[in-house]
C-alpha positions, 0 to 999 in steps of 0.5 A, a space after each residue: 108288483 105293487 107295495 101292499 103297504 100304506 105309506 100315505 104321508 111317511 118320507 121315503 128316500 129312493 136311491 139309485 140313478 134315474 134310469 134304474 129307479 123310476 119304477 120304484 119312484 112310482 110303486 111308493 108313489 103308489 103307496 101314499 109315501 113322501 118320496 125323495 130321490 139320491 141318484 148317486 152315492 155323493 148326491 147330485 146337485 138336482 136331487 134336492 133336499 133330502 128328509 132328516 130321518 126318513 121312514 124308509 131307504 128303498 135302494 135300488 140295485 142300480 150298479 153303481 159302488 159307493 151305495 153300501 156305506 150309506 146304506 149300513 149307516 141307515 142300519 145301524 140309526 135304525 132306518 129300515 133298508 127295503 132292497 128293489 129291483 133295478 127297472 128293466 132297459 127302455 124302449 123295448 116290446 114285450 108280448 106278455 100270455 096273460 093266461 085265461 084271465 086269472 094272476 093265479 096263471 100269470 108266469 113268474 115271468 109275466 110278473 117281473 115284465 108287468 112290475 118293469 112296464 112304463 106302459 102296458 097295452 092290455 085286452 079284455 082276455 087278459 087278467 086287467 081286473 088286477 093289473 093296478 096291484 101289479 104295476 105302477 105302468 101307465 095302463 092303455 085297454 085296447 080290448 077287443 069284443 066280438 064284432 067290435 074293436 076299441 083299438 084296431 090291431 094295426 093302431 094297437 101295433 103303431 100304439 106299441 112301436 111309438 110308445 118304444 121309440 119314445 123310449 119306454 118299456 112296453 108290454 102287450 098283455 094278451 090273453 092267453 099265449 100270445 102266439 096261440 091265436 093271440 096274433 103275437 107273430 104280427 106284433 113281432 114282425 111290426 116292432 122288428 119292422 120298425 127296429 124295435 126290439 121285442 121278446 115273447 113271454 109265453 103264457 097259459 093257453 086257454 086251449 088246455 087250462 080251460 077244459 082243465 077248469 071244467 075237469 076236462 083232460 083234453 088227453 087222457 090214456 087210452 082215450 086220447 092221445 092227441 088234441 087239436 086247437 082250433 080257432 071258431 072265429 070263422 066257419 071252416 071248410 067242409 075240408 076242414 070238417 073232414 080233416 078235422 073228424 079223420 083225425 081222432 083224439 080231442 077237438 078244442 074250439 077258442 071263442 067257438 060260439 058264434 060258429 057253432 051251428 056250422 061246426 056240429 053240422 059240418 062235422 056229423 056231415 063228415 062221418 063224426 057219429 052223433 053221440 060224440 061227446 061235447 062241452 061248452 065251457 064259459 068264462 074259465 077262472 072267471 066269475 060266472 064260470 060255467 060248463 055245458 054237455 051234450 054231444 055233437 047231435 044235441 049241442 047247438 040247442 043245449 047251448 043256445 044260451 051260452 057266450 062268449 068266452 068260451 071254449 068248446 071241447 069235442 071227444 071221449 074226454 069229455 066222459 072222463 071228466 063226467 066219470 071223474 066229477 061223479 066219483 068226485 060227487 059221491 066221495 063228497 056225499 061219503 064225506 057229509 054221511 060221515 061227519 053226520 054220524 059222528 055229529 050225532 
């Protein structure tokens, strides 16, 4: 992560080799100081001169013996020692799940990934709004919006593949998980094509924390005891339809919006009853968060204004998260009768 400090103007000696402290070069480039680098214990001919008394020693734990005799004589003057991660191997891809769009969902090890980044390939689904506290990478959006492309996925992955063979730690933070429809397993198969090396960090899928932000289980005992991911890009098939409404438990639509007149009707086509509760949830854990509740009947009017994001939940569960908001509602109202009777 970024250094919350501000150490615009104060002299900062960063030691450790090149290689391990480069992003620790930039995070208190970031944060304003004077930077001055030690690559080795005995210095090295281009490290240059070096501050008389500097605010801060940052030391890197690059491996190398030899640091700590310097770094305990920074002790005992009274300079203060501020111990950092070695930056993470180069040339290499990392998809990292940004979640439904919010750090607080961000995995600890989607953290570390975005502090060890030289360069982060970000989408619009992601949570890119605080990226720049949380790395120091270069930061490319290559975010897509219905019906329009910024970057297609074919240049995002020749994007990525060339960015780690010119040597850099990549990341590809994708919204969501990236192996939910996040189109993850083409974006391994290019680097692996091209010999790069890449690992997956999985993320927090929309498909369940979203209903959960609305207060939507999308299981619930003896309500349901399955759910299905479905992907609302395209319309399905009346084969689809049927599968879909044979099944019971919980239907979950991603980006569903634009396909859902089709949806409604090919399910009520295929036997679904038309009472069947649904929601629409947009824009989880954003600002503007939003929820709609119908049912499978009534839907494609009642959500005649919404947008997406989105996710669409289709089943009983939806009851329960009405159950749940109104002894939720009615504890609240308990609370305010209470704290008026002792106010008065």
């Amino acid at each position: 992560m970024q250094l919350s400090i501000d150490l615009t103007g104060h002299e900062v000696l960063v030691t450790g080799s090149d290689h391990a402290a480069r992003q620790a070069v930039r995070r208190y480039e970031a944060a304003g100081a004077v930077v001055y680098r030690l690559s080795t214990p005995a210095g090295a001919p281009h490290d240059g001169p070096l501050p008389e008394r500097p605010f801060l020693v940052a030391a890197v734990d690059d491996g190398q013996p030899g640091w700590e005799a310097l770094l305990e004589r920074c002790r005992i003057t009274g300079i203060p020692v501020a111990a950092e991660p070695a930056a993470g191997p180069v040339g290499h891809v990392t998809l990292v799940g940004g979640g439904p769009g919010t750090t607080e969902l961000l995995t600890v090890a989607a953290v570390k990934a975005l502090r060890d980044a030289d360069v982060v390939f970000f989408d619009r689904l992601a949570p890119c709004q605080d990226l720049p506290d949380l790395t120091s990478a270069e930061l490319v959006d290559v975010g897509k919006k219905p019906g329009h492309h910024k970057v297609g996925q074919a240049d995002i992955e020749k994007l990525m593949v060339a960015a780690a063979l010119e040597g850099n730690n990549v990341v590809r933070l994708k919204g969501g998980d990236p192996y939910v429809f996040g189109r993850g397993g083409e974006e391994v198969a290019a680097c692996v094509a091209a010999g790069v090396k890449v690992r997956v960090i999985s993320g927090v899928t929309s498909a369940i924390s979203v209903p959960a932000a609305a207060g939507i289980p999308v299981t619930h005992r003896e309500v349901s005891h399955m759910f299905t991911v479905v992907s609302g890009h395209a319309p399905l098939t009346e084969k689809e339809h049927t599968h879909l409404a044979g099944l019971g438990g919980t239907i979950v639509v991603l980006m569903g919006i634009g396909t859902l007149h089709q949806l409604a009707a090919g399910l009520r086509k295929a036997g679904m009853r038309p009472d069947m509760p649904m929601a629409v949830v947009e824009r989880g854990y954003r600002p503007g968060q939003r929820t709609t509740i119908a049912d499978l009947g009534t839907i494609t009017s009642a959500a005649a204004g919404c947008s997406n994001p989105a996710v669409l939940v289709i089943g009983e569960v939806v009851r329960v998260a009405e159950a749940n908001r109104g002894h939720a509602e009615a504890a609240a109202d308990l609370d305010r009768l209470a704290a008026s009777l002792l106010g008065s």
